[in-house]
N, C-alpha and C positions, 0 to 999 in steps of 0.2 A: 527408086529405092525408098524413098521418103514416103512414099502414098503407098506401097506393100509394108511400110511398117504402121502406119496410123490406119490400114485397114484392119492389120491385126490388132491393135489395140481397141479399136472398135470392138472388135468380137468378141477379146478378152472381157472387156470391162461390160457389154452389157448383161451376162447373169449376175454381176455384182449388180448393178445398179438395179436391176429386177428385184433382187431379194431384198437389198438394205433400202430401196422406200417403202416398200411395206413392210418391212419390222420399223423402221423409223414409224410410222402412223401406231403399231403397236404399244408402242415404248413410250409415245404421246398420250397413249390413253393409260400409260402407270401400271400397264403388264410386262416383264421379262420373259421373252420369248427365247430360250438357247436350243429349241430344235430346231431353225432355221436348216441347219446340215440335212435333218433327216428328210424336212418336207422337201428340199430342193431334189436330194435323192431320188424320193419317191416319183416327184414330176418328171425328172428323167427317164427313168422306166415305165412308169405309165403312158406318158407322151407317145418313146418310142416305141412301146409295144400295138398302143393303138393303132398309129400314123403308117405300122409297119404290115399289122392287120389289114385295116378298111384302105390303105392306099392314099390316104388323106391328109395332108400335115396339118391342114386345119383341124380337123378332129382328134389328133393327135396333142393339138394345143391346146384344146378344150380339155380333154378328158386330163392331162399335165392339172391343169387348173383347176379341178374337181378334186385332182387326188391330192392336191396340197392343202384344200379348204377340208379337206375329209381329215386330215392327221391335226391340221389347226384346231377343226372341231374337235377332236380327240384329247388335245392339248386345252382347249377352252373349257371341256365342262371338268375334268381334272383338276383344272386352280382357280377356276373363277365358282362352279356350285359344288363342288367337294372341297374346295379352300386348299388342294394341293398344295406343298410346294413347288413353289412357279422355277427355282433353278434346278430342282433336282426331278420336274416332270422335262424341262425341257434335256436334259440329259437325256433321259428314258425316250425321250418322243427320238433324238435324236438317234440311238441304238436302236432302235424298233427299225426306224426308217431304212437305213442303213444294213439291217439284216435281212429286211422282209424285201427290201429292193434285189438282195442277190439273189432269194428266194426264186422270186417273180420273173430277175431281167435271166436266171440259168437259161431259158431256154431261146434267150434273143443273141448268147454269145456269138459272135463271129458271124452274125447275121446283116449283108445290106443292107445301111438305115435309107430314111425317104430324109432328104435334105429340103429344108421350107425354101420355094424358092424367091430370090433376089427381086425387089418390084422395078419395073422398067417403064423409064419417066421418061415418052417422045421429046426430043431435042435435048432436054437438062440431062437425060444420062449418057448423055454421048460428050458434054463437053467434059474436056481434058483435066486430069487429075480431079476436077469439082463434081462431077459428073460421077465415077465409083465411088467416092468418098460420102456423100452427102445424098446421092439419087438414086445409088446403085446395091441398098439395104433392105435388106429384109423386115415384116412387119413387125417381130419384135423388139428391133430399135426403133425404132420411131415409134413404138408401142412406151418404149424405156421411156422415152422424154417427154410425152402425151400425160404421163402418170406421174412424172416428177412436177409438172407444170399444173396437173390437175389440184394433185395433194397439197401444192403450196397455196394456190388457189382456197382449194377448201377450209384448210389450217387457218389461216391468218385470215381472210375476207371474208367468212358466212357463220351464220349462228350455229350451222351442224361443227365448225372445226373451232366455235369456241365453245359449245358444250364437251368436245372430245378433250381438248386439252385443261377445263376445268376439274373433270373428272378424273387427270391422269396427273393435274397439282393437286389437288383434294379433295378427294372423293367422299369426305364426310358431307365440306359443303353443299357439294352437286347431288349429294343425295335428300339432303335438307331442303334445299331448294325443287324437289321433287323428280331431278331425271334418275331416270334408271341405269347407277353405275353396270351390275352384271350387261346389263344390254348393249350401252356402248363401246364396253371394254370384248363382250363376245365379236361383236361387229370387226370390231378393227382386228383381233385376233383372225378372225375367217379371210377379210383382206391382205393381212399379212400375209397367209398361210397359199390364199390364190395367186399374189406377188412370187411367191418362193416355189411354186408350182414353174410359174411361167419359166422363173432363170431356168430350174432344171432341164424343161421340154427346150431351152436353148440350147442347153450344154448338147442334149441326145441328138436334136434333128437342127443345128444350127452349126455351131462350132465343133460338134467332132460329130457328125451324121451316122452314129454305131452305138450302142451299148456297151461300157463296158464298167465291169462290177466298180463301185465306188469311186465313176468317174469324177465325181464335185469337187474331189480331192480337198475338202475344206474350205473352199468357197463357201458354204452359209457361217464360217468362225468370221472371215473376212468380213462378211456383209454385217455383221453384228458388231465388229469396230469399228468400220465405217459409218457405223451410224451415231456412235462418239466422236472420231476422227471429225464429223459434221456437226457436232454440238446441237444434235437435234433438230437440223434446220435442209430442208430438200434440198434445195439450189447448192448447196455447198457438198450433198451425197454425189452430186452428179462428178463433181473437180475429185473426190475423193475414188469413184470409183473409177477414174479415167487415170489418175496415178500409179492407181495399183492395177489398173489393168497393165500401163506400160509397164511395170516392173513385173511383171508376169511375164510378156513376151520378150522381156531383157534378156533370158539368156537365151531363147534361140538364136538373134537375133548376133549377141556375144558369141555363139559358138559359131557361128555363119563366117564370122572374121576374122577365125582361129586365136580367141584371144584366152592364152594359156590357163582357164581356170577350170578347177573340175566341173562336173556336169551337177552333180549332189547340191553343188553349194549355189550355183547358177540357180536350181528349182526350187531352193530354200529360201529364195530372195525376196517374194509375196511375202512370206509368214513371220521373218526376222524384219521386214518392215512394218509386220504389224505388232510386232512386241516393241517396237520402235518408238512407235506414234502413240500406242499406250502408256506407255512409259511417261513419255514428254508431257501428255495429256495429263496423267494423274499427277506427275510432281507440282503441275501450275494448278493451286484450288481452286482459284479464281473462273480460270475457264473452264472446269470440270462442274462448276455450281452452272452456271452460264446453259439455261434454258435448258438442264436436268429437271424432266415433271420431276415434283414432287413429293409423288406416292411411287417410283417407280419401282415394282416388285414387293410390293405391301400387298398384303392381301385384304379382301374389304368386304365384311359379311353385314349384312344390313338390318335394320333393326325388327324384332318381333314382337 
């Protein structure tokens, strides 16, 4: 019973964790990104319309990952060289996605998806209970924690993640000092946007192996507080996404045991925890300042 619930939490949690470390890497370089929803979407339906075409989950993951750097870039030259506004393009980016995905996935409904299959470790995925749990996963969790360990890496130990995050505390300086804000804030924008690719081709050909219209159900709103929830910091995306993933599969899990509550309010229980945790987050200033870049969602036109 114990190891059928932490595998569905697994599955729950990693298109969160996909999406919120690359808007976390975004939100470092001093962009707000709120179409997270729409690009997850989009990798969804592109994923499984590929994967479901050529026969390939691989390719299927790839093309996911194109199609989210393709709506990021959409979203990057909009706020970063037309000087958009960055909340109210990510709105739009997020409606775009959302519409043009029902547009695209009509004609995947009710369609057999190709499910990415499970990798098999000789010996280690045969032992008991450690064995499914840890050996017996698919490549993009282990992809999830590869990128969560990459990005902390990068951030904090190499001159590339401390030009990013100088440019996402002050972008006047980092431009004074000669590096190219538009350039490192595009950059992290298209990684974001490949990151929220990937969750979606999870959601299609991973954890529900189908298409179905506006499956994300709000998963990129999730992945966008959890990157508060984290106080901008990886290693703490991963504890965050693994929470709300169990409170995700809370209420199957509740109804399983006949425990008298409606089903409405069981499904509601992700998103009334994340009004939750915002809540608590904003009333404490202290740790809402607490490794908040500095320019985040400023906009930064450079000098002529």
């Amino acid at each position: 019973m114990f190891e059928a619930i932490l595998l569905t939490v697994i599955t729950a949690a990693t298109p969160l964790l996909l999406a919120a470390i690359g808007e976390l890497v975004v939100e470092r370089s001093g962009v707000l990104n709120l179409g997270v929803e729409g690009m997850m979407i989009m990798g969804a339906v592109v994923g499984f319309g590929v994967a479901n075409t050529t026969g390939s989950g691989a390719l299927g993951v790839g093309a996911a990952l194109i199609a989210g750097m393709a709506m990021a870039a959409l979203f990057g030259f909009l706020v970063l060289v037309l000087v958009a506004n960055q909340v109210a393009t990510g709105l739009a980016l997020t409606i775009l996605g959302i519409g043009l995905s029902g547009m695209i996935g009509e004609a995947f409904i009710g369609v057999p998806g190709l499910k990415i299959p499970k990798l098999d470790i000789p010996v280690l995925s045969d032992l008991p209970f450690v064995g499914p749990v840890f050996f017996q996963q698919d490549g993009l969790v282990y992809l999830s924690f590869a990128l969560v360990a990459v990005v902390a890496y990068v951030l904090f130990r190499t001159r590339t993640g401390l030009i990013l995050r100088a440019v996402g505390d002050n972008h006047g300086s980092a431009h004074a000092l000669g590096y190219s804000v538009i350039k490192v804030r595009f950059l992290a924008v298209l990684f974001g946007g490949a990151c929220a690719g990937l969750g979606g081709a999870y959601m299609s050909l991973a954890y529900t192996p189908q298409w179905v219209e506006n499956m994300t159900a709000g998963r990129g709103w999730i992945a966008l507080a959890l990157v508060v929830f984290a106080s901008w910091l990886p290693l703490r995306v991963v504890i965050g996404a693994y929470l709300f993933g169990a409170v995700s599969v809370l209420n199957l899990h509740t109804q399983a045991l006949g425990v008298g509550l409606p089903s409405q309010l069981l499904s509601s229980l992700p998103y009334l925890a994340t009004i939750l945790v915002l809540v608590l987050i904003s009333a404490n200033r202290r740790l809402t300042l607490v490794n908040t870049p500095g320019c985040l969602g400023k906009p930064f036109v450079p000098d002529r």
